[in-house]
N, C-alpha and C positions, 0 to 999 in steps of 0.2 A: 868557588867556580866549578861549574861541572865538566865533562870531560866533552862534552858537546856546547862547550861556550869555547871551548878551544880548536871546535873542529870547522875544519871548513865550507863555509857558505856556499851551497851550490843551489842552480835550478837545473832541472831535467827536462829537454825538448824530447820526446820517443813517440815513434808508432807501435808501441806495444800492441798485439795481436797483430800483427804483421806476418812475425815469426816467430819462436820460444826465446829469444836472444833478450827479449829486453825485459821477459819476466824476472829473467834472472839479474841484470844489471838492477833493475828498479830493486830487487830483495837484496843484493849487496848494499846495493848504496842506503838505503831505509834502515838496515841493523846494522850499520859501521858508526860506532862512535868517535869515528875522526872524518866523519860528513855530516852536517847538518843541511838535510834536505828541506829546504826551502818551499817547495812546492813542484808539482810535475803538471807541464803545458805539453797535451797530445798532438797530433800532426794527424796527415794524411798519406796514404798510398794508394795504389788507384780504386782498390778494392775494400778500403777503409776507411771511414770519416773519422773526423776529429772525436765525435762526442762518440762515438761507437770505441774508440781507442781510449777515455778517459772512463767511459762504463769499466773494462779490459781492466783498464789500472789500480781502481777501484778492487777490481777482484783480487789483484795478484795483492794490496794493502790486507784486504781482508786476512789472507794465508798466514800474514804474516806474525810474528809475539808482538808487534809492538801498541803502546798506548797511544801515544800522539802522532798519529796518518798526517802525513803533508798534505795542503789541498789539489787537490785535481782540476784542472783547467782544460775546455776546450779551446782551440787552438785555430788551427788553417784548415779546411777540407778540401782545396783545392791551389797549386803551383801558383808563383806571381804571374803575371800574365805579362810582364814585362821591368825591366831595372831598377826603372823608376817610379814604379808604380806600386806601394807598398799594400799588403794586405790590413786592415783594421778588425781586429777581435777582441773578446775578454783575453783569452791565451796573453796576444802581442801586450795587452794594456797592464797583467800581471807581471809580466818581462822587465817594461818597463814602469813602472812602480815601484819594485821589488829593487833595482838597481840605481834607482833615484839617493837611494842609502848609503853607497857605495865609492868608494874615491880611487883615483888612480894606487894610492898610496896602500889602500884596502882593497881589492877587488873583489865583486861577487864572480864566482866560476859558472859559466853558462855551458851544459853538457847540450851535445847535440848528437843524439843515436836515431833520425828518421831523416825525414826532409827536412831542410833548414829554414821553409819557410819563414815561421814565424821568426827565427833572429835574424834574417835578412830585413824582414819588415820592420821591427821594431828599431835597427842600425838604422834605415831610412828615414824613419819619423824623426830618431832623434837619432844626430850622426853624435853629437858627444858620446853614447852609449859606449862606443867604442873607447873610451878613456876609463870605463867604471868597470866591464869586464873582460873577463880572460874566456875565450871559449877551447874548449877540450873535446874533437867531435870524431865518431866513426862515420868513415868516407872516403870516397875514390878507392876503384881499384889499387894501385897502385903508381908512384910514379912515373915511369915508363905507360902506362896503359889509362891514366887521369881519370876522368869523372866515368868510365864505362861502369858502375856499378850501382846497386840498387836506391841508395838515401840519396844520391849524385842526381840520378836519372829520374829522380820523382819533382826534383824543383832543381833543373843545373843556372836557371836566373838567380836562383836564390844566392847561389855559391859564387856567381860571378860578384854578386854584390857583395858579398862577405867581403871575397879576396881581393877587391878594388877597397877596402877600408884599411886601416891600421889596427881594428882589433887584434889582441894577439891571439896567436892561434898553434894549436897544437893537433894532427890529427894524426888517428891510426887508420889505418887503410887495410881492405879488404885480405891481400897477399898475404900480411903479417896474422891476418886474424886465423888464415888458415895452418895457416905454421904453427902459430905458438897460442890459438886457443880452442883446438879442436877436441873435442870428449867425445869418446866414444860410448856408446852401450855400458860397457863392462867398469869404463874408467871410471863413468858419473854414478853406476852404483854401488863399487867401491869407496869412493869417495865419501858419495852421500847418500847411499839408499839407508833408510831407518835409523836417520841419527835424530830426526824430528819430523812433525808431521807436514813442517813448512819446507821440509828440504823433500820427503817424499812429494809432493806437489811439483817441486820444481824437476824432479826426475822422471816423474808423470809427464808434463807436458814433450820432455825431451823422449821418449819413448812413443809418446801420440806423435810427435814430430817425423821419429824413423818410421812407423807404420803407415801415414798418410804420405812422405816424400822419398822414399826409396829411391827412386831415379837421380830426384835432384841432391840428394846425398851425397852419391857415388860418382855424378857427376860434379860436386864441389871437392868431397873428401877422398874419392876413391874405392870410401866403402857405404854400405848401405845403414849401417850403422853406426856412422859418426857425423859430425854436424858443428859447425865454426859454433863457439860463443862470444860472438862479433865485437858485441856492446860490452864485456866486461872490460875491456881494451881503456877506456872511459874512465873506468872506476880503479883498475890498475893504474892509470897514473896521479887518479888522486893519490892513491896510498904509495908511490914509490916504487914503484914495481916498473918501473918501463923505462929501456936503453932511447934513446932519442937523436935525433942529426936534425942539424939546422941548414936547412935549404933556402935558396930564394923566395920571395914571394912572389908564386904564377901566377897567370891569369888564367881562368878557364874558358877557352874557345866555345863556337859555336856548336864545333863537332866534338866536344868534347874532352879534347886534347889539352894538355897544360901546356903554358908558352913560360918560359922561366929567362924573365930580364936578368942584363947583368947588375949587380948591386943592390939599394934598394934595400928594403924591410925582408923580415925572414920569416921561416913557418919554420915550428919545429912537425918531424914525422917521428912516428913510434916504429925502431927498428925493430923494436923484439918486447916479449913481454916476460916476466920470471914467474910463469903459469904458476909453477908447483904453488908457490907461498901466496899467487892469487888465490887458489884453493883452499888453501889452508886456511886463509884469513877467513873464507865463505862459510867452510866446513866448523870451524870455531863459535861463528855466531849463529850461525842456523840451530848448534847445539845449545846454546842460549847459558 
């Protein structure tokens, strides 16, 4: 048995090219041999379609040492246009396929790092879905301040229909990602400048990242040169790395806002993440 027949079954929802966040989560989660990545279904943001984002993904596989590339799936290019009303695509139709396998007792791990689109759609088609897997997704500002942030705000139908299921659900939220997964300039090429040429790629785009967004930098981080690694949040809890609290299961309002019944089903939230040995674990297999 190999050590990727022991590792965990995941698929990946991302809007890679969105931001530099999920070049990186997609290169963790692809060279960790306690994730076997299953496959990666692209999303939309308003400025990105689906098949432009799974081109995107495509590239960041290329960078990388490995032999066997997960396949790439187009996805959603456009929010649900209402609850009930699921989106139909190859993406949703690999989703669910893929988790047809899959048993309460076994579950397949479903990441979600963009819009949720498509696993709102595919819970719809088939609400058993929610019996087969576990999702683990970055999202919502925080709780106090709910869906005000950017994977929220690209599809908040999509989330209301998630959090109206019993799928179990884990997610880190934007506040935490700034606290405990911020790199700086200095940190990411200490870290990882010149230990391979897939890591130098991945500190390329984070350096195109400080020279095109300055502002919005300084306004997320404070400085002009530091920047959330949003989506590694995801992949840190596959590997053990993330403190957790188990809250009610909210609903998400129209304005946005979480409503948190008394009782009822839980969500677990990511309080904090153990950055360093996130790193570590990155910096280790990037050196291959």
């Amino acid at each position: 048995m190999t050590t990727k027949d022991k590792a965990i079954d995941t698929l990946l929802s991302t809007d890679v090219g969105a931001e530099v966040d999920d070049q990186w989560a997609i290169a963790h989660l692809a060279l960790s041999p306690r994730v076997n990545l299953l496959g990666i279904v692209t999303t939309h943001t308003p400025y990105l379609t689906a098949q432009r984002s799974a081109e995107i993904a495509q590239e960041v596989l290329h960078h990388l040492p490995i032999q066997e590339k997960p396949p790439v799936v187009p996805g959603s290019s456009t929010p649900l246009e209402s609850v009930g009303k699921p989106q139909q695509n190859e993406g949703i139709e690999f989703i669910l396929e893929t988790a047809r396998h899959y048993s309460p007792e076994k579950p397949l791990t479903l990441l979600t790092i963009g819009a949720a689109t498509d696993a709102a759609s595919a819970l719809l088609l088939d609400p058993s879905l929610a019996q087969r897997v576990r999702m683990v997704s970055m999202a919502f500002h925080s709780v106090p301040n709910g869906g005000r942030e950017f994977n929220v705000q690209n599809d908040p139908k999509a989330w209301q229909v998630i959090l109206e299921t019993s799928v179990p659900l884990t997610i880190g939220c934007a506040e935490m990602c700034i606290r405990c997964l911020t790199l700086s300039r200095e940190q990411a090429k200490e870290r990882f400048g010149g230990i391979s040429a897939a890591a130098d790629y991945l500190v390329g785009l984070l350096e195109w990242w400080f020279a095109e967004h300055p502002d919005l930098c300084r306004q997320t981080t404070g400085r002009e040169d530091a920047w959330p690694i949003w989506d590694e949040t995801v992949t840190a809890h596959l590997l053990g790395l993330t403190e957790v609290e188990l809250l009610p299961r909210p609903r998400l309002l129209d304005n946005l806002d979480l409503e948190f019944p008394v009782g009822g089903d839980t969500v677990r939230w990511i309080k904090a993440v153990r950055a360093d040995a996130l790193w570590s674990d990155l910096m280790a297999l990037l050196r291959g």
